[in-house]
Chimera marker file (.cmm) of the C-alpha trace (Angstrom):
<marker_set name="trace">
<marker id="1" x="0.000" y="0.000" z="0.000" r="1" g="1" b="0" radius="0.5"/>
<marker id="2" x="1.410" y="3.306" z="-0.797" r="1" g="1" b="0" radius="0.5"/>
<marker id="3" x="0.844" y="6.724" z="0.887" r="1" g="1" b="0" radius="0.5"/>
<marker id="4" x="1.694" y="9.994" z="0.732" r="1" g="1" b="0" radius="0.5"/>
<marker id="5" x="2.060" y="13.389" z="1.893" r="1" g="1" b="0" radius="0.5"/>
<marker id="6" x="3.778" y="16.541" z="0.921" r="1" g="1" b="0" radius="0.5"/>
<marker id="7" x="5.096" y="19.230" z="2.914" r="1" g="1" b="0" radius="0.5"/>
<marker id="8" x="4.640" y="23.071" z="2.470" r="1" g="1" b="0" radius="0.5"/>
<marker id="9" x="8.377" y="23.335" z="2.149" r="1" g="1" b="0" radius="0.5"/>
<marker id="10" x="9.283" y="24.863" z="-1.444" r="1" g="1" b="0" radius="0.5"/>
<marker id="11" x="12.846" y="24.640" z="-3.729" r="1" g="1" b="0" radius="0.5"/>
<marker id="12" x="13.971" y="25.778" z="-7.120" r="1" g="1" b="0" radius="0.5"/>
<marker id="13" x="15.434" y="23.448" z="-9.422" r="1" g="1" b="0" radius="0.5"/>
<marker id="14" x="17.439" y="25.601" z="-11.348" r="1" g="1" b="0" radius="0.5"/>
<marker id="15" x="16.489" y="25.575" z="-15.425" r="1" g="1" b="0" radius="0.5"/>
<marker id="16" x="19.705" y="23.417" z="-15.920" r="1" g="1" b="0" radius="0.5"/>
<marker id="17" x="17.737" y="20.703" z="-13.728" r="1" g="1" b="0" radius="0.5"/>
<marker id="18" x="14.347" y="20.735" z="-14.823" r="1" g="1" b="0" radius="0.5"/>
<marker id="19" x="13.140" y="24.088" z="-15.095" r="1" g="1" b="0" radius="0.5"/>
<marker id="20" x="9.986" y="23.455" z="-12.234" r="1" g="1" b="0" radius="0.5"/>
<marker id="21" x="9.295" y="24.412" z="-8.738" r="1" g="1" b="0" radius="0.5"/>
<marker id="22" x="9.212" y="21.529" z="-6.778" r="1" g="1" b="0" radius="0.5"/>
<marker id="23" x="7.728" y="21.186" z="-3.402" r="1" g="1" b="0" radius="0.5"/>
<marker id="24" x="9.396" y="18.944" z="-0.413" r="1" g="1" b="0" radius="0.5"/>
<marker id="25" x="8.072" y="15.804" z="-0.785" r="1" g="1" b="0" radius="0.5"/>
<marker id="26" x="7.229" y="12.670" z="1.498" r="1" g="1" b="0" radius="0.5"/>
<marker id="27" x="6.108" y="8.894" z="1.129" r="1" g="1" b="0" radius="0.5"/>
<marker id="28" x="5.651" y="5.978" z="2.577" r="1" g="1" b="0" radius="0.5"/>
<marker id="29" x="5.336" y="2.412" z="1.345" r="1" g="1" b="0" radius="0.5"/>
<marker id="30" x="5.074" y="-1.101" z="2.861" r="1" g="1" b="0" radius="0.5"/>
<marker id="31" x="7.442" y="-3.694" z="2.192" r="1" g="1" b="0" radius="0.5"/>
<marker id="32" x="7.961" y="-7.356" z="2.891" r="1" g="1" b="0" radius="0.5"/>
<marker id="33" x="11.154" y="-8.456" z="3.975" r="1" g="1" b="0" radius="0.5"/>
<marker id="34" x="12.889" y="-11.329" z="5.590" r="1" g="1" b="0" radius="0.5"/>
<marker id="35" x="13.612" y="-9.554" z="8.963" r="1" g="1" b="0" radius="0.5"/>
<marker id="36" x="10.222" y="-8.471" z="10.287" r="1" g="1" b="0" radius="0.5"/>
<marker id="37" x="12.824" y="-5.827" z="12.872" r="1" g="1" b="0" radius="0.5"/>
<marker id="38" x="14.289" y="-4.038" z="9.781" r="1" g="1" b="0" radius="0.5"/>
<marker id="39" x="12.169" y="-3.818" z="6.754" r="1" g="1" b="0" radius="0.5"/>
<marker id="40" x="14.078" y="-2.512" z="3.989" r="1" g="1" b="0" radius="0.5"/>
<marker id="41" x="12.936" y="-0.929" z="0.694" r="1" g="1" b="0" radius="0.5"/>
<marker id="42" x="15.009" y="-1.510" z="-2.781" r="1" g="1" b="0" radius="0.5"/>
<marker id="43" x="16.992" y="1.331" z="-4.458" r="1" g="1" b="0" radius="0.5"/>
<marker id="44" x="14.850" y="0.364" z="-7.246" r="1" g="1" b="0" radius="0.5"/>
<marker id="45" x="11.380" y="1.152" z="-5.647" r="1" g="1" b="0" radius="0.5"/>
<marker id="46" x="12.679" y="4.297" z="-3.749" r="1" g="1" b="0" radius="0.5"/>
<marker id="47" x="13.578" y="5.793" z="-6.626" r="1" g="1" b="0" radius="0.5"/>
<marker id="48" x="10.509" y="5.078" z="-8.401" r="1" g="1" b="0" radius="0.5"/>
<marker id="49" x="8.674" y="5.846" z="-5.643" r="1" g="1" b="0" radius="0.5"/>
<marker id="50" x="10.504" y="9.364" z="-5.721" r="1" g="1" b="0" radius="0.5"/>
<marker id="51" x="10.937" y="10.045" z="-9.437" r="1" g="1" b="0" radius="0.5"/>
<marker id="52" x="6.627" y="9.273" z="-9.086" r="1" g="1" b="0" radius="0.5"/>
<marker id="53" x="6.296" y="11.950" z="-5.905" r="1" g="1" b="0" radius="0.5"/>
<marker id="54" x="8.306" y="14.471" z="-7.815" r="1" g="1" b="0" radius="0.5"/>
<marker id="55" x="5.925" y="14.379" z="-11.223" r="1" g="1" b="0" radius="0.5"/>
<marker id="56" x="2.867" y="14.492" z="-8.989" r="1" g="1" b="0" radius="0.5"/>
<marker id="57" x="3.918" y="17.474" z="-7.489" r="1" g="1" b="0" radius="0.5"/>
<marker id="58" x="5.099" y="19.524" z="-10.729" r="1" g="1" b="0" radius="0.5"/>
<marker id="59" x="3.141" y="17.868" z="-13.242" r="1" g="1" b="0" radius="0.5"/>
<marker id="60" x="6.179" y="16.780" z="-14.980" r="1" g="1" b="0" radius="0.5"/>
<marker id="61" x="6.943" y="13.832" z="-16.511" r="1" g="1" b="0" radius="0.5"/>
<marker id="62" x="8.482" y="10.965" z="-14.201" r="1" g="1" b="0" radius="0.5"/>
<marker id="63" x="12.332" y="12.332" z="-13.917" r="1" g="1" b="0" radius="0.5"/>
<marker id="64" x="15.047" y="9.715" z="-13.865" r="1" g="1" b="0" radius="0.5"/>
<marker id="65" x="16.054" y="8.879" z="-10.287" r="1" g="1" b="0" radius="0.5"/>
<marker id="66" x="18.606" y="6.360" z="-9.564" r="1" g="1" b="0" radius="0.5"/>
<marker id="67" x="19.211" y="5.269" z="-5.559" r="1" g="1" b="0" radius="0.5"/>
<marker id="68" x="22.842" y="3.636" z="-4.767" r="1" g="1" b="0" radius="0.5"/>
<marker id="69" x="21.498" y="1.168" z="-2.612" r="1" g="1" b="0" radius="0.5"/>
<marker id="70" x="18.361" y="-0.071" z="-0.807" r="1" g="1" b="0" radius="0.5"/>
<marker id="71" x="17.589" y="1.807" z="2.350" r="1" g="1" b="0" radius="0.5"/>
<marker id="72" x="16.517" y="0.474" z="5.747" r="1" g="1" b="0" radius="0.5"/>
<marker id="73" x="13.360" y="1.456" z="7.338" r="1" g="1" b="0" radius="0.5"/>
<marker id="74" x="15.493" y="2.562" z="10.768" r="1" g="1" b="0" radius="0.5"/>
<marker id="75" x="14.286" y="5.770" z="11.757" r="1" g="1" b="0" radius="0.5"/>
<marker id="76" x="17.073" y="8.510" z="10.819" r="1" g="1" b="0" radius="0.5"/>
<marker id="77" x="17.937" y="6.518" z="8.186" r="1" g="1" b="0" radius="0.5"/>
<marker id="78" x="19.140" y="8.451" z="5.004" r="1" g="1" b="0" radius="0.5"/>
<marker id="79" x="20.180" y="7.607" z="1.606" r="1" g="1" b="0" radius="0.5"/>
<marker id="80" x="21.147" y="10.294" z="-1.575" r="1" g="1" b="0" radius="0.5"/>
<marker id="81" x="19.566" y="9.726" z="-4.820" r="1" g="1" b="0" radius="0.5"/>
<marker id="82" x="19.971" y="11.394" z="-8.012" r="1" g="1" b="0" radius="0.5"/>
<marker id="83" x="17.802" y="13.115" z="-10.254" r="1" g="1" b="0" radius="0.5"/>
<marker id="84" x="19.342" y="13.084" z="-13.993" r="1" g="1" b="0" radius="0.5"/>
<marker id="85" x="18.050" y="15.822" z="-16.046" r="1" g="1" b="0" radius="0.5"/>
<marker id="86" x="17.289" y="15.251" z="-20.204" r="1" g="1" b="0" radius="0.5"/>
<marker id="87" x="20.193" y="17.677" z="-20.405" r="1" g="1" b="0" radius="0.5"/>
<marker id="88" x="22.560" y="15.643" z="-18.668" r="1" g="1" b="0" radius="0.5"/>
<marker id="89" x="22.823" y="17.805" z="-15.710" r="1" g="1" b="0" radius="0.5"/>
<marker id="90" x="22.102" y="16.296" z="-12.402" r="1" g="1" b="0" radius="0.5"/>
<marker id="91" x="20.336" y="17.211" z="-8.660" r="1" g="1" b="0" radius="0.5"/>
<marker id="92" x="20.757" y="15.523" z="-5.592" r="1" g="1" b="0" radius="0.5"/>
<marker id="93" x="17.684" y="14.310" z="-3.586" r="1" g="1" b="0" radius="0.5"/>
<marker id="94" x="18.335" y="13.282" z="0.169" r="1" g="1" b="0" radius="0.5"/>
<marker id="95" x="15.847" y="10.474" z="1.497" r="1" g="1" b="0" radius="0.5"/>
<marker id="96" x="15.448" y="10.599" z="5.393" r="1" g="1" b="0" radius="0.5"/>
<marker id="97" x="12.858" y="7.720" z="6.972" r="1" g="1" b="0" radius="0.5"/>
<marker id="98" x="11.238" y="9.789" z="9.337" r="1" g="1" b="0" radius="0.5"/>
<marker id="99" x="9.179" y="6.889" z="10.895" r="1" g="1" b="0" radius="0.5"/>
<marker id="100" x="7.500" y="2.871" z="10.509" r="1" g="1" b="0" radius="0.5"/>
<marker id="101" x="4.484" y="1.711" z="11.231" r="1" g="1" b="0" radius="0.5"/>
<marker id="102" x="4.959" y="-1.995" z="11.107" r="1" g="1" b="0" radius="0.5"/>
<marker id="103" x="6.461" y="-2.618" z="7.982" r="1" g="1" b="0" radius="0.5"/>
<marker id="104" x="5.550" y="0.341" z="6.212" r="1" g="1" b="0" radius="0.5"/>
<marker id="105" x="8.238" y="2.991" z="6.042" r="1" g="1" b="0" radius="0.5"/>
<marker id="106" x="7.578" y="6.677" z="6.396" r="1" g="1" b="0" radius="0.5"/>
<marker id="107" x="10.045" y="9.192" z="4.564" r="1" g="1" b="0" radius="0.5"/>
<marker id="108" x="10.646" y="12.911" z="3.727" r="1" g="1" b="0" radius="0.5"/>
<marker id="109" x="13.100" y="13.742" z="0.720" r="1" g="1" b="0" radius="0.5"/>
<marker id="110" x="14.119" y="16.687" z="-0.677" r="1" g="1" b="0" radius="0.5"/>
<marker id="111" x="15.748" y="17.867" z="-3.859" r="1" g="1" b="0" radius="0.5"/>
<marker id="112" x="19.080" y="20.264" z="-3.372" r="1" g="1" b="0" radius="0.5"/>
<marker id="113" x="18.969" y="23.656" z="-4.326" r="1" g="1" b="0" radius="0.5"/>
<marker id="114" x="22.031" y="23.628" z="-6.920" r="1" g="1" b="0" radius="0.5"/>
<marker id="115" x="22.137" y="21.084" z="-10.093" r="1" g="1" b="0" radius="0.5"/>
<marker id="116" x="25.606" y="19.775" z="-11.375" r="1" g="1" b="0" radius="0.5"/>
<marker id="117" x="26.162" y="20.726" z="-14.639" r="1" g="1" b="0" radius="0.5"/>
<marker id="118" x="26.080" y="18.182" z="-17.424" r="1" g="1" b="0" radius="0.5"/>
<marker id="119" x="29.979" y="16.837" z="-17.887" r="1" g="1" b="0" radius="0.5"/>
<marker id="120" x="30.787" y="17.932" z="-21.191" r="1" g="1" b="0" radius="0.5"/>
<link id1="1" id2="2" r="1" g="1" b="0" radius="0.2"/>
<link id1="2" id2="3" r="1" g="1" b="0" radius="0.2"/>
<link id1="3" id2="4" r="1" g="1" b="0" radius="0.2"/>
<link id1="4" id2="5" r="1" g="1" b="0" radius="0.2"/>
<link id1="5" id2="6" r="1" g="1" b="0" radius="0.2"/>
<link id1="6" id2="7" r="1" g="1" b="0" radius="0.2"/>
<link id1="7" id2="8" r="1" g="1" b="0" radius="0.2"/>
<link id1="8" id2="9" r="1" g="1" b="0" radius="0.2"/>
<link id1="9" id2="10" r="1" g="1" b="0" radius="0.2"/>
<link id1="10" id2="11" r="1" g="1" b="0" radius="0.2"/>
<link id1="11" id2="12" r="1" g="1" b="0" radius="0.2"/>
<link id1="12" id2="13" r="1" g="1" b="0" radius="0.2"/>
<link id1="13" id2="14" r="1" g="1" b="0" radius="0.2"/>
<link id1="14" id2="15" r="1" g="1" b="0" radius="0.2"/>
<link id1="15" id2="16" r="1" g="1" b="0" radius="0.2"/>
<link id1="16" id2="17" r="1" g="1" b="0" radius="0.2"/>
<link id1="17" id2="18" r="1" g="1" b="0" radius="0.2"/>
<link id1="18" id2="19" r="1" g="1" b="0" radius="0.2"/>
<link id1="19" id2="20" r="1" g="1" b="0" radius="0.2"/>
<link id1="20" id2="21" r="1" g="1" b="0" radius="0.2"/>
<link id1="21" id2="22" r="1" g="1" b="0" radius="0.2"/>
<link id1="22" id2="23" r="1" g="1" b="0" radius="0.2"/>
<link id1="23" id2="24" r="1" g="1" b="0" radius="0.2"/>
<link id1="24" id2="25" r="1" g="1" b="0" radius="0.2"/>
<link id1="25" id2="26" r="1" g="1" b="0" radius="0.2"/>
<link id1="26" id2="27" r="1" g="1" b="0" radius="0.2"/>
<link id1="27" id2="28" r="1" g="1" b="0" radius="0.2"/>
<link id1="28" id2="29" r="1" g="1" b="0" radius="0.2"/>
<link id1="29" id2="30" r="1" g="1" b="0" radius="0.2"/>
<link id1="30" id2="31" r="1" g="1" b="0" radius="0.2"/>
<link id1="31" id2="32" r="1" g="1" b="0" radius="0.2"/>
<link id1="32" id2="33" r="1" g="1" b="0" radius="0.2"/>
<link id1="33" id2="34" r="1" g="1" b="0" radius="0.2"/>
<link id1="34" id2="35" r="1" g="1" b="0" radius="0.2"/>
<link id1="35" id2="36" r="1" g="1" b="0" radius="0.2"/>
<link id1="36" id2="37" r="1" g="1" b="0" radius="0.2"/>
<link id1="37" id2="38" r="1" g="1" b="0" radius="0.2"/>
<link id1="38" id2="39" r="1" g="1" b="0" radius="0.2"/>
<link id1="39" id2="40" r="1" g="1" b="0" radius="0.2"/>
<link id1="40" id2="41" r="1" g="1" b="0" radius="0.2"/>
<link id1="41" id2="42" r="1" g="1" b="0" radius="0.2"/>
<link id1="42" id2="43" r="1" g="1" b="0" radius="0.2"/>
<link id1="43" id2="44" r="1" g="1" b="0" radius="0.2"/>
<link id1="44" id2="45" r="1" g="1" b="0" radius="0.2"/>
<link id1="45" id2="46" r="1" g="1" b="0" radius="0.2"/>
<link id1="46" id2="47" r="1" g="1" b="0" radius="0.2"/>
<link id1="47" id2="48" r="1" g="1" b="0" radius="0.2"/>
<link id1="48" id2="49" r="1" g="1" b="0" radius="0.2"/>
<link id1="49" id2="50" r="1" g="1" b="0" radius="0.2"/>
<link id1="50" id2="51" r="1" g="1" b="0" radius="0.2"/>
<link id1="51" id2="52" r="1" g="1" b="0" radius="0.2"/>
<link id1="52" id2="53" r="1" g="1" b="0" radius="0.2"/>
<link id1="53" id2="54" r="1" g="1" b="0" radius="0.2"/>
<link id1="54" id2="55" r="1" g="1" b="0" radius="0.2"/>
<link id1="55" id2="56" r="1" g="1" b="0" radius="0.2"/>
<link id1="56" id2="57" r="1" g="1" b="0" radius="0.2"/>
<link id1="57" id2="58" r="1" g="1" b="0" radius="0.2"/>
<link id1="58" id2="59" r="1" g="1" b="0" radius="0.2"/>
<link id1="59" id2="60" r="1" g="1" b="0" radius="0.2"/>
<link id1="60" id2="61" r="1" g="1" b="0" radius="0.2"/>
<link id1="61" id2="62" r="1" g="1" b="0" radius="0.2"/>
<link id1="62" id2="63" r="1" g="1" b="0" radius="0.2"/>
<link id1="63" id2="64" r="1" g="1" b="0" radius="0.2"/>
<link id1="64" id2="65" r="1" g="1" b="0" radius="0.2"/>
<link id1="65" id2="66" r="1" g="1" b="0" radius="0.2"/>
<link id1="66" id2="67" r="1" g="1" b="0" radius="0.2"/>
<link id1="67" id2="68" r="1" g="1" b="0" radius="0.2"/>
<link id1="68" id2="69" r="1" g="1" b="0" radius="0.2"/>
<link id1="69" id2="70" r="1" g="1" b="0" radius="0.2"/>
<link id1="70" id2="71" r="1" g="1" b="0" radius="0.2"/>
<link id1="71" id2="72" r="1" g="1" b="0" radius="0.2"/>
<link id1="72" id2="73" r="1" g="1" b="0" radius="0.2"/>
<link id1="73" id2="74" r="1" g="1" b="0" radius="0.2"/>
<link id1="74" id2="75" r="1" g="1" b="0" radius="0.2"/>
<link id1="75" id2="76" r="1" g="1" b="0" radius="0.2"/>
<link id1="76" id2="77" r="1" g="1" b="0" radius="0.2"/>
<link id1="77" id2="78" r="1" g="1" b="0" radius="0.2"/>
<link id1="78" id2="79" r="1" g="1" b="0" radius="0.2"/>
<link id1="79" id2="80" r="1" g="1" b="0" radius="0.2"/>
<link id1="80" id2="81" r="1" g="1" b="0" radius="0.2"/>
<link id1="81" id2="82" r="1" g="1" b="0" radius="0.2"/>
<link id1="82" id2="83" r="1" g="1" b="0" radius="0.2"/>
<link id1="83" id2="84" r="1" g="1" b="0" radius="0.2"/>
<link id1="84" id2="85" r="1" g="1" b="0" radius="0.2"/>
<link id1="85" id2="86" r="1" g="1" b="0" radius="0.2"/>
<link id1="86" id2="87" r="1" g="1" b="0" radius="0.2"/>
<link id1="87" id2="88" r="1" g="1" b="0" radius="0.2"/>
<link id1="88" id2="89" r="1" g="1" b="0" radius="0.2"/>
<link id1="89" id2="90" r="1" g="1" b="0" radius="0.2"/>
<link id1="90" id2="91" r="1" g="1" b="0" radius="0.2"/>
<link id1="91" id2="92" r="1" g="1" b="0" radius="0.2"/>
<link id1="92" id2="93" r="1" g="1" b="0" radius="0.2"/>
<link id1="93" id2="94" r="1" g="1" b="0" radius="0.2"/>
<link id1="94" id2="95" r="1" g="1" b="0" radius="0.2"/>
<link id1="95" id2="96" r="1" g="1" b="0" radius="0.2"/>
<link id1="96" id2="97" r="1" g="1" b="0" radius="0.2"/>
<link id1="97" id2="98" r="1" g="1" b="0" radius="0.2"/>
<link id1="98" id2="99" r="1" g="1" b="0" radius="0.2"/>
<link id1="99" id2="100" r="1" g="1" b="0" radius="0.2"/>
<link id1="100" id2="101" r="1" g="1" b="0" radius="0.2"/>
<link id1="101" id2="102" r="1" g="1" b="0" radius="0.2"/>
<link id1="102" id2="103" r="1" g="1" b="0" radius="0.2"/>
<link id1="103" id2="104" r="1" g="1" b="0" radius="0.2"/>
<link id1="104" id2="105" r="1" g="1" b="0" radius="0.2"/>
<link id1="105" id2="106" r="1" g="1" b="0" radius="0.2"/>
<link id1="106" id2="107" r="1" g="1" b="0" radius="0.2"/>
<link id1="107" id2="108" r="1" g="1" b="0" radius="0.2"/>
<link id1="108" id2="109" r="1" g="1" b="0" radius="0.2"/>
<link id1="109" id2="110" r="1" g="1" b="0" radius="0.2"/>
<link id1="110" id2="111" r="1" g="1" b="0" radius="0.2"/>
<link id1="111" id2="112" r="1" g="1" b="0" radius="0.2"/>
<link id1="112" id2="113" r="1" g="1" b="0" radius="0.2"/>
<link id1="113" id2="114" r="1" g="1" b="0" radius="0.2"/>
<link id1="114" id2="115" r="1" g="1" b="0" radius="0.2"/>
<link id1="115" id2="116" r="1" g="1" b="0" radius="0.2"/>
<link id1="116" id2="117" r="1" g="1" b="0" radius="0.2"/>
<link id1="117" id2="118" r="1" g="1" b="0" radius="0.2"/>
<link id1="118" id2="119" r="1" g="1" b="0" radius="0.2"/>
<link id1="119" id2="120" r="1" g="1" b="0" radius="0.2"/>
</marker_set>
């Protein structure tokens, strides 16, 4: 089951980026895993899960998001992401789980406020 709920917090993706206001975003989803005391979500469905938050909220297409590993519903728990512009150009986004409710993990993310130029 996936929820969600987004924060009043606003940030500029500079043109480079994406050219779109974006709004602080947060999610939740529930995941099965092996050890019922750690559920963990894959860097495959975060990032979906964020590239999908991120649309919703600018009515954008889906942005590539990639995740370096899966992340581990412990509260405090953070991970960085990256958001890949169609220019090349990329944005961090920083995942934080801010809670769990049996094995559903609660996060906040948030895009920085300063792209990386596309190498070139």
């Amino acid at each position: 089951m996936l929820n969600s709920r987004l924060h009043a917090a606003t940030w500029t993706l500079a043109a480079v980026a994406a050219g779109a206001l974006l709004v602080g975003c947060s999610g939740s989803v529930s995941v099965g895993n092996s050890d019922p005391k750690i559920p963990k979500m894959s860097k495959g469905k975060l990032a979906d899960l964020v590239a999908e938050k991120l649309a919703a909220t600018t009515g954008q297409p889906k942005p590539d998001v990639a995740c370096p590993e899966d992340i581990e519903g412990k509260v405090g728990t953070t991970s960085r992401c990256t958001l890949t512009a169609s220019d090349g150009s990329t944005l961090g986004v920083t995942v934080k789980v801010t809670s769990l409710k049996g094995d559903t993990i609660n996060f906040d993310f948030e895009a920085d406020k300063t792209p990386t130029p596309a190498a070139g």
